[in-house]
C-alpha positions as CSV (number, residue, x, y, z in Angstrom):
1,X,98.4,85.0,110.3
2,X,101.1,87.3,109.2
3,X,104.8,86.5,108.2
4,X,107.2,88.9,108.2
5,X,108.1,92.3,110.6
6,X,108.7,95.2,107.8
7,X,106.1,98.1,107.7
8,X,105.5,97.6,104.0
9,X,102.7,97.0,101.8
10,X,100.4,94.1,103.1
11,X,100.2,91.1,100.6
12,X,97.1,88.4,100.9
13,X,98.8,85.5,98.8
14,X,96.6,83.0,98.0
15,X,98.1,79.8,97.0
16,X,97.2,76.0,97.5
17,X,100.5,74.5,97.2
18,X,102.1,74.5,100.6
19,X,105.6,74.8,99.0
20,X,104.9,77.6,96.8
21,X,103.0,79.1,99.3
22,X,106.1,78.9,101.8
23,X,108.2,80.4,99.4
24,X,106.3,83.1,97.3
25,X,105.9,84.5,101.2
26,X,109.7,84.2,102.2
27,X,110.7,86.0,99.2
28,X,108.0,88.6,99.7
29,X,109.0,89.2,103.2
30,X,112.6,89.5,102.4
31,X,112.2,92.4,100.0
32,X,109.9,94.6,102.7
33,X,106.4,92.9,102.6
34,X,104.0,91.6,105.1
35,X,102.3,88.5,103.5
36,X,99.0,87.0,105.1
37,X,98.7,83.8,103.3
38,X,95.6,81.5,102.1
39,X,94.8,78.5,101.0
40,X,91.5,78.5,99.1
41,X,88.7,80.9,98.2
42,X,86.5,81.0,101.3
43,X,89.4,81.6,103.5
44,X,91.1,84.4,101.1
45,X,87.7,85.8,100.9
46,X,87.8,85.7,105.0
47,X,91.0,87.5,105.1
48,X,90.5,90.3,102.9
49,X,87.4,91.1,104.7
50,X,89.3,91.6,107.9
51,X,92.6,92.8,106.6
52,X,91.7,94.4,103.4
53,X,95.4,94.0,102.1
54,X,97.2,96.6,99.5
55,X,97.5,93.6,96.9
56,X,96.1,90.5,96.4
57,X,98.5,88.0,94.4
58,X,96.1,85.1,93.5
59,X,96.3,81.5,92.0
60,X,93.7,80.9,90.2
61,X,93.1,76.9,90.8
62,X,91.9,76.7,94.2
63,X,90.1,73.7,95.6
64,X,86.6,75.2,97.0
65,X,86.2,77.7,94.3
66,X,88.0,79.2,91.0
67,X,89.8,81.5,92.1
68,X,87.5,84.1,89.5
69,X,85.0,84.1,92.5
70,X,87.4,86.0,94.4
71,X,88.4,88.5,91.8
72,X,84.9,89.0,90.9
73,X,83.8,89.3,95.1
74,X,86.7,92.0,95.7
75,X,85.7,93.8,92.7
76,X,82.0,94.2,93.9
77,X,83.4,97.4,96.1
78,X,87.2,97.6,96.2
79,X,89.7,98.6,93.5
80,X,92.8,96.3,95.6
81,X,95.0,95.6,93.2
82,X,95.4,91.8,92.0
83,X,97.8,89.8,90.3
84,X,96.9,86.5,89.4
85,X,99.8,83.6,89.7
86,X,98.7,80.4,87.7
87,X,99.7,77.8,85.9
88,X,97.2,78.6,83.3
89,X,99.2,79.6,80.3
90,X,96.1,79.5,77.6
91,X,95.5,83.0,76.1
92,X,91.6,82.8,77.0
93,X,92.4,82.3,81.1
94,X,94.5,85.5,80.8
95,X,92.1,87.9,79.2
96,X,89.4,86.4,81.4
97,X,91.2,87.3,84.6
98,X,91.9,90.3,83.6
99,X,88.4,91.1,82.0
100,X,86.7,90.0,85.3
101,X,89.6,92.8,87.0
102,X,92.7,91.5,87.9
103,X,95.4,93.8,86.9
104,X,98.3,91.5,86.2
105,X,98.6,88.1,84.9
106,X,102.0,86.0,86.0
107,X,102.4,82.5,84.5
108,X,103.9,79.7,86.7
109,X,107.0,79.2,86.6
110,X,108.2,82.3,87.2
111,X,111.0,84.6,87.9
112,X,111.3,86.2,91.0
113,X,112.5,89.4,89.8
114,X,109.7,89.6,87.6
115,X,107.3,88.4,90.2
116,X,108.7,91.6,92.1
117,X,108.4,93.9,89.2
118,X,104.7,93.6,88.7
119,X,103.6,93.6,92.1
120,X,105.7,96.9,92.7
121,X,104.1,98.2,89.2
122,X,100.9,97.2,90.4
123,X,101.1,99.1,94.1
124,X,102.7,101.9,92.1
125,X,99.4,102.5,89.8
126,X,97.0,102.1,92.7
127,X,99.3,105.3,94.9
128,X,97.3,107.9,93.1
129,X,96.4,109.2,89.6
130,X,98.7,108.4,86.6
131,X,98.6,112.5,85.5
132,X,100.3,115.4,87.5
133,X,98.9,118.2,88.9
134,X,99.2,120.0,85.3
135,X,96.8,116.9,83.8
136,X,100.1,115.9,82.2
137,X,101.7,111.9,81.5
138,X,104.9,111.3,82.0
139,X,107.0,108.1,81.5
140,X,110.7,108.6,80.7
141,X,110.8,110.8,78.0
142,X,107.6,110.6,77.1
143,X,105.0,113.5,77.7
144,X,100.9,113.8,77.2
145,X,98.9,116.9,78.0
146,X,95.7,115.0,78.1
147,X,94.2,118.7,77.9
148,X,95.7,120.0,75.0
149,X,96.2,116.2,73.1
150,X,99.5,116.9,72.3
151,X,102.4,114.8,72.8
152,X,106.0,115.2,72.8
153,X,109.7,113.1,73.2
154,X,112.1,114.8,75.0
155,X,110.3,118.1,73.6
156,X,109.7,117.2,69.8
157,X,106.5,116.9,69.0
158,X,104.6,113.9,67.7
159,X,102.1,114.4,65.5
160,X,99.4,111.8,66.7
161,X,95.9,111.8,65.1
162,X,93.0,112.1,67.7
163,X,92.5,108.0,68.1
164,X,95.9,107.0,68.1
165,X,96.3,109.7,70.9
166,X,93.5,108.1,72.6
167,X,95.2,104.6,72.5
168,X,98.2,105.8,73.8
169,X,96.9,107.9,76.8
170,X,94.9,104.7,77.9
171,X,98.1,102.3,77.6
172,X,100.7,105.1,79.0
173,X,97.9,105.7,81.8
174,X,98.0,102.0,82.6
175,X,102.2,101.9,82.3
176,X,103.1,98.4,83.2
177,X,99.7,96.6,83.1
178,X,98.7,94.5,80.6
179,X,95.6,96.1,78.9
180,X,93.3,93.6,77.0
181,X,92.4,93.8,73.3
182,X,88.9,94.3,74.8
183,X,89.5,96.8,77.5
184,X,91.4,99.1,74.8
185,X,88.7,98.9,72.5
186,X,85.9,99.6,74.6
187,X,87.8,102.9,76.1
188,X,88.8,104.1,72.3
189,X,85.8,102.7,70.0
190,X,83.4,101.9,72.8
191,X,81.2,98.4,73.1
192,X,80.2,97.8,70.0
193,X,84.0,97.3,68.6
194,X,85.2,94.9,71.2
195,X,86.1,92.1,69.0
196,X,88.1,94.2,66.5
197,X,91.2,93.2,68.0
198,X,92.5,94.1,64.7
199,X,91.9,98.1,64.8
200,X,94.2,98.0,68.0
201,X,97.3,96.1,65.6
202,X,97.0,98.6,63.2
203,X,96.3,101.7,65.3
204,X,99.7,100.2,67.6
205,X,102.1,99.8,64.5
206,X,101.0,103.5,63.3
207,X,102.0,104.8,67.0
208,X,105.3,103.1,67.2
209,X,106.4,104.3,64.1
210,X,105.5,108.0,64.8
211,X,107.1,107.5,68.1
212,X,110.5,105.8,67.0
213,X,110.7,109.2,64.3
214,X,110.5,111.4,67.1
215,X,112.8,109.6,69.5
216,X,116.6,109.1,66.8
217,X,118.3,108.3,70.4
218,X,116.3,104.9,70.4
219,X,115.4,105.6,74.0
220,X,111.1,104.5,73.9
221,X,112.4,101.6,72.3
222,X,109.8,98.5,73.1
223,X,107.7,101.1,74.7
224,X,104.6,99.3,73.6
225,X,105.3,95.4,74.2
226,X,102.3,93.1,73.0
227,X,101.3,89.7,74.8
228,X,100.2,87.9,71.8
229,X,96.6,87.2,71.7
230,X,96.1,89.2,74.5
231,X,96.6,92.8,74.8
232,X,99.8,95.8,75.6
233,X,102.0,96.8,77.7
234,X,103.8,99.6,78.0
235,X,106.5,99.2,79.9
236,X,107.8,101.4,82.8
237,X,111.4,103.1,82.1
238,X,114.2,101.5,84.2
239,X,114.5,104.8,86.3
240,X,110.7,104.0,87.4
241,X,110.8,100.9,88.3
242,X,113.3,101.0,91.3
């Protein structure tokens, strides 16, 4: 069953609560989005399997089945993105969800607009590759060549040393997902380092303060945001969000 008219991305939200539910889909539908809807994890399962949506947004208490079964089942052979929407606020819920695959965590209650934000982000990402046709990353002012390893603000190079260069193509290749501590270190350092969570802090500080001397206007300001406890951010440039 699907709400809505508008030829925009298709939504599976998957939500218990009949109230939520009602109102997570009316708001969806009024900014361009079809929304299928389910109530627990057999029948999201069910839906995805026939309708194999552009996004799953995905509470995580579900009353057959946490809803980690489904993130785990889609993830068996689809990349759809997922955003979770739970109540769970612990730490250690987030960076499982997002260990077992979901791309985006968003913690009940929430604001709309920043409900809308991350499932744009999210649909956004999963459009095509993050690099151009030159193997170049761009966000705002910011530039990689991922070829050469050289970066540059608004032209000016920064001087990046090969690791920290690796941290920031994996965070600026993921712009506006939260990357876990864990997912960053296994891409930089590889398996054996993910529970240094504290090579990311210092590699991070050493990368915004190369990154502020190159940019005087202020303009990557906040760039990198952390999630305490969890992982980075880097967020997308107002420009790239609308």
């Amino acid at each position: 069953m699907t709400s809505g008219s508008a030829p925009g991305a298709l939504v599976l939200l998957v939500e218990d609560d009949a109230e939520t539910r009602r109102e997570v889909a009316t708001f969806l539908g009024l900014h361009g989005f079809r929304v299928t809807v389910a109530w627990d994890a057999t029948m999201a399962l069910e839906r995805w399997e026939a309708q194999r949506p552009d996004l799953v947004l995905l509470d995580l208490g579900l009353p057959d089945l946490d809803g980690s079964v489904v993130i785990r089942r889609i993830r068996r052979d689809a990349a759809t993105p997922i955003v979770v929407l739970s109540a769970r606020d612990r730490e250690q819920a987030k960076v499982e969800a997002l260990e077992q695959g979901a791309d985006d965590f968003v913690t009940k209650p929430f604001g709309a607009a920043e409900l809308l934000a991350r499932l744009r982000a999210v649909l956004r990402r999963a459009a095509g590759p993050a690099a151009d046709a030159d193997g170049e990353l761009r966000l705002g002012t910011l530039a990689m060549d991922v070829t050469r390893h050289e970066v540059t603000v608004e032209g000016r190079p920064v001087h990046l040393t090969p690791r920290e260069f690796e941290v920031l193509k994996v965070l600026v290749a993921h712009a506006g997902r939260l990357v876990t501590h864990g997912r960053l270190l296994r891409a930089v350092w590889g398996t054996a380092y993910s529970d240094e969570a504290h090579y990311v802090h210092v590699y991070i500080s050493q990368i915004r303060r190369k990154l502020a001397e190159a940019d005087p206007a202020g303009r990557l300001h906040g760039l990198i945001a952390a999630e305490p406890g969890v992982g980075y951010r880097v967020r997308m440039p107002e420009a790239e969000r609308s």
